[in-house]
C-alpha positions, 0 to 999 in steps of 0.5 A: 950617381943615380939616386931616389929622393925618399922624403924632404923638411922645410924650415918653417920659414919655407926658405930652405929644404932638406931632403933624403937622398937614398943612393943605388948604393950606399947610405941616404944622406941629406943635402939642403938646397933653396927653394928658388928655380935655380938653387943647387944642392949642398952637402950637409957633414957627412955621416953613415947614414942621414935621416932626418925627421925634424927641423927645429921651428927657429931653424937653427937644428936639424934632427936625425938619426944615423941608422934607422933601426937597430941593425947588429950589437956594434952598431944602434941608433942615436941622435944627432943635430945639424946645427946650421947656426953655427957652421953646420957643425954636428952635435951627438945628442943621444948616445946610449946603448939603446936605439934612439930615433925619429928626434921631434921638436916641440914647436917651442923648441924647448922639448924633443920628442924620440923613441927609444928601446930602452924598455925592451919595446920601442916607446915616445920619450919626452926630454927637455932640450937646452940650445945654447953653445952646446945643445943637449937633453936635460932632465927626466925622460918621460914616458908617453907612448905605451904600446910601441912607436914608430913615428911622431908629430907634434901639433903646432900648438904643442898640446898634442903628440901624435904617434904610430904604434906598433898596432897599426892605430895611430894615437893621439896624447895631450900634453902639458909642457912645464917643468913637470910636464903633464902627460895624458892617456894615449887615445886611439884616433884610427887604424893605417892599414897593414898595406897602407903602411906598407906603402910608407917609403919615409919614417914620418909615415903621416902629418898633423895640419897646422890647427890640429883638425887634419891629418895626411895618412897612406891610403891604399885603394884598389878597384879589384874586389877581395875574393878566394878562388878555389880550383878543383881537379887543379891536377887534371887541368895540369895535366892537360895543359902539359900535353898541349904544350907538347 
């Protein structure tokens, strides 16, 4: 079946991959494969539709969501877990009436990251996350973001998140994990052009490097220089080029 790859996780011991394969026709899903020359692909549980933004850093849990925004009343977005542990089995982790999405763990593995709408707006919320037998959220949702979300990445260190907003500027919040974790002002990094974002073909959309100092973001550039071009007596012109055609 021809297909388009749209974009992969690694476990974080960089053995396995995960990578989102959008058919001509029909929904993505997600098939994990080795590293090695010859490692095929294998199927993950089938679902409607396999997204996955997150791979937990003990690589026992990959994160995705079945729709990637809310597209009628019958059908919103949750949560769900591939937990490779324990027979590939799927876990449904968030379900509400809302529309949860782009699942990050925290690199100790004990927070989740998400957006949600439950607001009216799509924001950052920051839940704890027991494993165990039976993986679930736990406790308070948290309020991080305050000008609507689309992506999210942790710093490795687990003291930052950050996250696009809905303004283009991609923002920066320091946090403080504990049983009450502390959650500071979002700040604002920089703007992601309109057509960079654009150009975005994943829901990461960027990457925060291992020590924190670097981000990967879309950058789309072009040789042309921006101008207007204004034609006068454009009717005159028409009217020539038509009685050279004929």
């Amino acid at each position: 079946m021809p297909s388009q790859n749209c974009h992969a996780l690694q476990t974080n011991h960089g053995r396995l991959n995960a990578t989102v394969v959008g058919p001509d026709s029909g929904a993505p899903f997600c098939p994990v494969c080795g590293l090695g020359e010859s490692d095929g692909d294998e199927a993950l549980p089938e679902d409607y539709f396999q997204l996955p933004t997150d791979w937990s850093h003990d690589g026992r849990f990959i994160a995705y969501t079945n729709t990637s925004f809310a597209v009628n009343v019958e059908l919103k977005g949750d949560v769900w877990l591939i937990d490779i542990a324990r027979g590939r089995r799927v876990v449904h982790l968030i379900r509400t009436p809302f529309h949860e999405a782009n699942p990050a763990f925290s690199p100790d593995g004990r927070w989740l990251a998400f957006t949600s709408n439950e607001s009216g707006r799509t924001e950052v919320y920051l839940q704890a996350f027991e494993a165990g037998e039976s993986p679930r959220l736990v406790g308070e949702r948290h309020l991080v973001s305050k000008r609507g979300a689309v992506s999210i990445r942790w710093a490795r260190d687990g003291k930052e998140l950050f996250y696009l907003a809905w303004d283009g500027r991609l923002y920066v919040v320091p946090i403080m994990l504990s049983l009450k974790p502390k959650i500071g002002e979002p700040a604002p990094l920089f703007s992601i052009s309109l057509e960079a974002r654009a150009a975005i073909h994943g829901v990461l959309g960027f990457d925060v490097s291992a020590d924190g100092q670097r981000l990967l973001v879309p950058v789309v550039t072009s040789s042309e220089k921006s101008e207007i071009v204004v034609m006068q007596n454009w009717e005159a012109a028409l009217q020539r080029n038509r009685g050279k055609i004929n």
